[in-house]
Structures are given as C-alpha cells and as structure tokens.
C-alpha positions in Angstrom: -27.2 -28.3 -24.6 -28.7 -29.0 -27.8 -28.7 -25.9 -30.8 -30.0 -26.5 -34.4 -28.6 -24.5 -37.2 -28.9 -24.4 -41.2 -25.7 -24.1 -43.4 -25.1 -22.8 -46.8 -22.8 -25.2 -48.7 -22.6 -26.2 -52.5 -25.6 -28.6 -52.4 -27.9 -26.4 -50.3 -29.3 -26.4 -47.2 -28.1 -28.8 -44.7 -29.9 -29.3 -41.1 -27.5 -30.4 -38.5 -27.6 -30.5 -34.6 -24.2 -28.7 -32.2 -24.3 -30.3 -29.0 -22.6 -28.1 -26.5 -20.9 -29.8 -23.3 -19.2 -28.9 -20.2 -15.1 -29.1 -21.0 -14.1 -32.8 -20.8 -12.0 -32.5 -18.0 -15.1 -31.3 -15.6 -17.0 -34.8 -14.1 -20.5 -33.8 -14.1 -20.0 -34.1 -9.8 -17.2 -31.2 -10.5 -19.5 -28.9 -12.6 -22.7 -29.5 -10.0 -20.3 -28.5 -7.1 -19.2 -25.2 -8.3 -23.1 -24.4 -9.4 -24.0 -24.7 -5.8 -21.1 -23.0 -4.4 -21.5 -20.3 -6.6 -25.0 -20.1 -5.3 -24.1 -21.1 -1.9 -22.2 -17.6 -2.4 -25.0 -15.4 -4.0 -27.2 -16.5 -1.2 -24.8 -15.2 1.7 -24.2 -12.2 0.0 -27.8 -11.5 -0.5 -28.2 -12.3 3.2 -25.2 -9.8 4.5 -27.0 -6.6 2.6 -30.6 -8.0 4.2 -28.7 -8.2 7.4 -27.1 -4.4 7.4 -30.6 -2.9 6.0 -32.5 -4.5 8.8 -30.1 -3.3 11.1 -30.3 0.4 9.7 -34.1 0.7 9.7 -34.2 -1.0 13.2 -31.9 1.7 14.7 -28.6 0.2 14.7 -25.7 2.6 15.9 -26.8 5.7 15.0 -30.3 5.9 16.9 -30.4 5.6 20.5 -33.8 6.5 21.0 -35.4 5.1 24.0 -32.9 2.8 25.6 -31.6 4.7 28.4 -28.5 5.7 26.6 -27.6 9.3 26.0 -25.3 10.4 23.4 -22.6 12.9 23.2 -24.8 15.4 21.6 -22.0 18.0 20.9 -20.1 16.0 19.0 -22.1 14.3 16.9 -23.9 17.8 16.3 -20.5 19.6 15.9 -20.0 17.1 12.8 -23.5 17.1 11.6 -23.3 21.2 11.2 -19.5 20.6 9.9 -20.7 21.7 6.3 -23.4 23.8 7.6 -23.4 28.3 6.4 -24.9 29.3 9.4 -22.5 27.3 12.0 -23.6 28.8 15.2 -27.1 28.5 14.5 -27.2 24.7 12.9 -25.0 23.9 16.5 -28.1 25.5 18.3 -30.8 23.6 17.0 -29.3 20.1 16.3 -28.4 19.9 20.3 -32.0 21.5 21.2 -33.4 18.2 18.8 -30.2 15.5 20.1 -31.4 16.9 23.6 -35.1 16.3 23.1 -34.7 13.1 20.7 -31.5 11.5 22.3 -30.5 10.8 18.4 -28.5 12.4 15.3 -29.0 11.5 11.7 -25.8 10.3 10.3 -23.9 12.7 7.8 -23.8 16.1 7.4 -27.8 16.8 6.0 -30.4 14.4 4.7 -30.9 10.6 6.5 -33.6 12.0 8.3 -35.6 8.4 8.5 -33.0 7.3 10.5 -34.4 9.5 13.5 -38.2 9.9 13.3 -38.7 12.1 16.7 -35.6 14.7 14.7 -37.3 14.6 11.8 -40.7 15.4 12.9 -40.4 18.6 15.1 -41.1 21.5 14.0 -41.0 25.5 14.6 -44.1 27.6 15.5 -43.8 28.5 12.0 -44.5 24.9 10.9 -40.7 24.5 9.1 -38.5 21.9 10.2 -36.4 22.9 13.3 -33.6 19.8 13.5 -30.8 20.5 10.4 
C-alpha cells in the first residue's frame, strides 16, 4: 500500500512515497490464508443468525400451531401470566387462547408475532383477549 506525503524540512517541501507492507515474516500465501479464514468465519456466523431467525418466524419451538401437537397449556400460561396484576384473570384467558390456538408467545407479555391465531382474537368489545 502506497501513501504520499509532504514534509517540512530546512530546504522546503519534499514529496516522498511510504510504502506500507505486510510484516516480513508473513509469506504473501500466510497473509491470503488468514484473509479467507477470517471471512470463512464472518460468513458462518452470518449464516447461524439467518439460520435461528428463519427458524423463529417459521415457528420453531414455541408455536405448535397445526401439527397435531398439543401443548401443556397450563404451564406455559402459568409462566406467561407469572408477572401479570390480575393473576387469576391473565390464567383465564391465556388457556381460553392456548386452547383455541394450540400456541403461547414466549415471555411474559409482547412476542405476539410469534403466534398469529393468539394475537388476532379479540373480545366482543373489539380489545385483544390473549395477554
């Protein structure tokens, strides 16, 4: 790599070139090697996180909707309402929609994507029913 620079000296300006190399111990095959491998490992780390995203918006573990699998519904609603201020009542609707749905967001609010039939329903009074 190639850089141009001016100095200041006693006579002036002087143009001179720095040439900037790869340490003298590195062959160029050595320094080529560890550029690939070092994209080599970008690349499969980039494809793990693509791999876990697809598998959350495909379902993965947390949404058994429409396989034929039913879930323990009072267990994963007894830890979805775990934070909840109305207990008892949270407990009520979350196994009404795990009952109807066959699915549970993960945590204890929010992730609501995760389960579209859970997130959709609604009361007569047109708020959301599922916590």
């Amino acid at each position: 790599m190639r850089k141009d620079y001016l100095a200041v000296g006693n006579l002036g300006f002087i143009k001179g070139t720095i040439v900037i190399a790869p340490p003298s111990y590195l062959s160029f095959s050595q320094t080529t090697s560890m550029a690939t491998s070092r994209s080599t490992m970008v690349l499969t780390v980039l494809l793990v996180l693509l791999l876990i995203e697809l598998d959350i918006y495909s379902g993965g573990t947390w949404a058994d909707e429409g396989n034929g699998v039913t879930i323990d519904c009072p267990s994963k609603c007894d830890y979805r309402c775990s934070k909840a201020s109305r207990h008892k009542m949270c407990i009520r609707a979350c196994n009404t929609c795990c009952q109807r749905c066959n699915c549970v967001p993960p945590g204890t609010s929010g992730n609501r994507d995760v389960c579209p039939c859970y997130a959709s329903m609604t009361t007569h009074g047109g708020r959301k029913k599922c916590p």
